[in-house]
Kinemage of the C-alpha trace (Angstrom):
@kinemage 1
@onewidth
@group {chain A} dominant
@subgroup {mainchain}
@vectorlist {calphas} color= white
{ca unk a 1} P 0.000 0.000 0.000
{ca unk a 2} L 1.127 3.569 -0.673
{ca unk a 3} L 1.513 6.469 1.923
{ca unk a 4} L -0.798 8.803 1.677
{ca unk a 5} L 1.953 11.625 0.392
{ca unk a 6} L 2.847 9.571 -2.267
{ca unk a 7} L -0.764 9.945 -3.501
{ca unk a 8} L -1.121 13.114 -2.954
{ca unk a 9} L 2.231 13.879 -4.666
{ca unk a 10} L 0.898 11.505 -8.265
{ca unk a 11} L -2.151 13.217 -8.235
{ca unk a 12} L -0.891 16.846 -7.814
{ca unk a 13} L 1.867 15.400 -10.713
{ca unk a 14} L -1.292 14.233 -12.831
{ca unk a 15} L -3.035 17.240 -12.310
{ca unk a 16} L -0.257 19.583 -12.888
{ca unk a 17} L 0.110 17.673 -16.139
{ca unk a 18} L -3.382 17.995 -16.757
{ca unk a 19} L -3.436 21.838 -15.895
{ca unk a 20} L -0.471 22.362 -18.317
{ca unk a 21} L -1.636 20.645 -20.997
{ca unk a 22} L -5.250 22.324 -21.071
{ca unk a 23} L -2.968 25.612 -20.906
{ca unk a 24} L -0.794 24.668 -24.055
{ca unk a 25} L -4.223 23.555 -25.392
{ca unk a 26} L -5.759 26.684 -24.857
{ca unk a 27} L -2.596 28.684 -26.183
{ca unk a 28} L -2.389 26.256 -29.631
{ca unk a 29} L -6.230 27.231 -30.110
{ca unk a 30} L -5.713 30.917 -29.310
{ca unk a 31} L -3.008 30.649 -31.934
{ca unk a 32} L -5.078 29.095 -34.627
{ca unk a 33} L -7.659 31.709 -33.888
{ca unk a 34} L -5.694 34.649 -34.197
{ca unk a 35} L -4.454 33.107 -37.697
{ca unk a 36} L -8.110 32.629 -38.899
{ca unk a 37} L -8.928 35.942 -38.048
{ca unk a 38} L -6.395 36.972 -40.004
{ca unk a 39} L -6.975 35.558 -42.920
{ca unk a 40} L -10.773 36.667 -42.984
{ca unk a 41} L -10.022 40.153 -42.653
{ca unk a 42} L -7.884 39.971 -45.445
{ca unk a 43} L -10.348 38.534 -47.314
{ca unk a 44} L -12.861 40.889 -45.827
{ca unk a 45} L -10.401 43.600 -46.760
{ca unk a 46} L -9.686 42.426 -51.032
{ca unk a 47} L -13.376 41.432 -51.015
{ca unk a 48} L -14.163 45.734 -50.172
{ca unk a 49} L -11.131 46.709 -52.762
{ca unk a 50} L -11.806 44.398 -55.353
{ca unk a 51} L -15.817 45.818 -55.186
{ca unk a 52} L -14.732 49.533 -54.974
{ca unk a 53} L -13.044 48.357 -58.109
{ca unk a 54} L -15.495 47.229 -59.708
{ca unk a 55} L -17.746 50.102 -58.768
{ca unk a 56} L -15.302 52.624 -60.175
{ca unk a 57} L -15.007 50.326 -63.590
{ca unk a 58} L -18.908 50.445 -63.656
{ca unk a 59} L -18.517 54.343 -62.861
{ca unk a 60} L -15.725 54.386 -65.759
{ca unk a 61} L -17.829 52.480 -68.296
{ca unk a 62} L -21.591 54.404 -67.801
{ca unk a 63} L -19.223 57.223 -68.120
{ca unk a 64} L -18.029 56.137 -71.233
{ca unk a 65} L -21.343 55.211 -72.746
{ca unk a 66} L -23.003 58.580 -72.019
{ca unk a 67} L -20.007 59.880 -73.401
{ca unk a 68} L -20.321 57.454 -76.560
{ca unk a 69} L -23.837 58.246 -77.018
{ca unk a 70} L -23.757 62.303 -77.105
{ca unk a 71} L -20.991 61.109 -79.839
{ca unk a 72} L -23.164 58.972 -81.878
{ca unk a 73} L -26.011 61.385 -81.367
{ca unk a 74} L -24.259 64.086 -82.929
{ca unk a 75} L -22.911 62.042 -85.760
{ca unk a 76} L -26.712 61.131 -86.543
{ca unk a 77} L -27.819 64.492 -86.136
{ca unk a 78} L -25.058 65.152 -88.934
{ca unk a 79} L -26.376 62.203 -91.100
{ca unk a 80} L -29.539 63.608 -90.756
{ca unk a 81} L -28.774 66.787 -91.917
{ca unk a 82} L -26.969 65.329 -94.613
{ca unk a 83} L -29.315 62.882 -95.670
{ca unk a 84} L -31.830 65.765 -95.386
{ca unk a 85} L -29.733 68.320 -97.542
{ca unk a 86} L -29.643 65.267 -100.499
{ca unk a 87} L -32.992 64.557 -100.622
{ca unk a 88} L -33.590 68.441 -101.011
{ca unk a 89} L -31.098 68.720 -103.674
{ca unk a 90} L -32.297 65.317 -105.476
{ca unk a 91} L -35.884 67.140 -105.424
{ca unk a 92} L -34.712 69.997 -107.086
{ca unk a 93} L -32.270 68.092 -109.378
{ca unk a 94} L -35.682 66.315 -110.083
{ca unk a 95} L -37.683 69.350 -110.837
{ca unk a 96} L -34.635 70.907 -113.139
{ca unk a 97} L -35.033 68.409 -115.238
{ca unk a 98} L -38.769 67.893 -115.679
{ca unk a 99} L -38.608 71.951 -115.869
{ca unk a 100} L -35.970 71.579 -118.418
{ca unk a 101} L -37.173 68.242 -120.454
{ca unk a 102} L -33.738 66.401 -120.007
{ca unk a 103} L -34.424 62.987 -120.003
């Protein structure tokens, strides 16, 4: 049979052990933790630049497009005029030469 200390003395070792390993434990998860956290805030952090990005492309390209369409609605105004000034001068080509009798 054992003394009493001596069993005292194994189970303070066992729960020293115990104690020290639920601390390194504890530590190891605190560790992994911190790492995750990390890494989503990184990703938090590209996710918010890469949509700012694509914000200020969208920005960019309705930009562009307005900017395209005053362009082509000029340039059809112009056609129109154009188109507008032939027909006028085709008419009166027209009525030359029915005035005139060419043929």
């Amino acid at each position: 049979m054992m003394p009493p200390d001596i069993f005292k003395w194994v189970m303070g070792g066992v729960m020293g052990a115990a104690a020290f390993f639920l601390v390194w434990q504890q530590e190891a998860q605190y560790r992994i933790d911190a790492g995750q956290t990390a890494s989503i805030t990184l990703v938090e952090k590209d996710s918010r630049h890469y949509q700012q990005q694509m914000q200020e492309s969208f920005r960019s390209l309705t930009a562009s497009q307005a900017n395209t369409a005053k362009i082509l609605e000029g340039v059809a105004s112009r056609i129109e005029a154009i188109d507008e000034r032939g027909s006028r001068a085709l008419i009166s080509h027209e009525r030359i030469r029915h005035n005139t009798g060419d043929d």
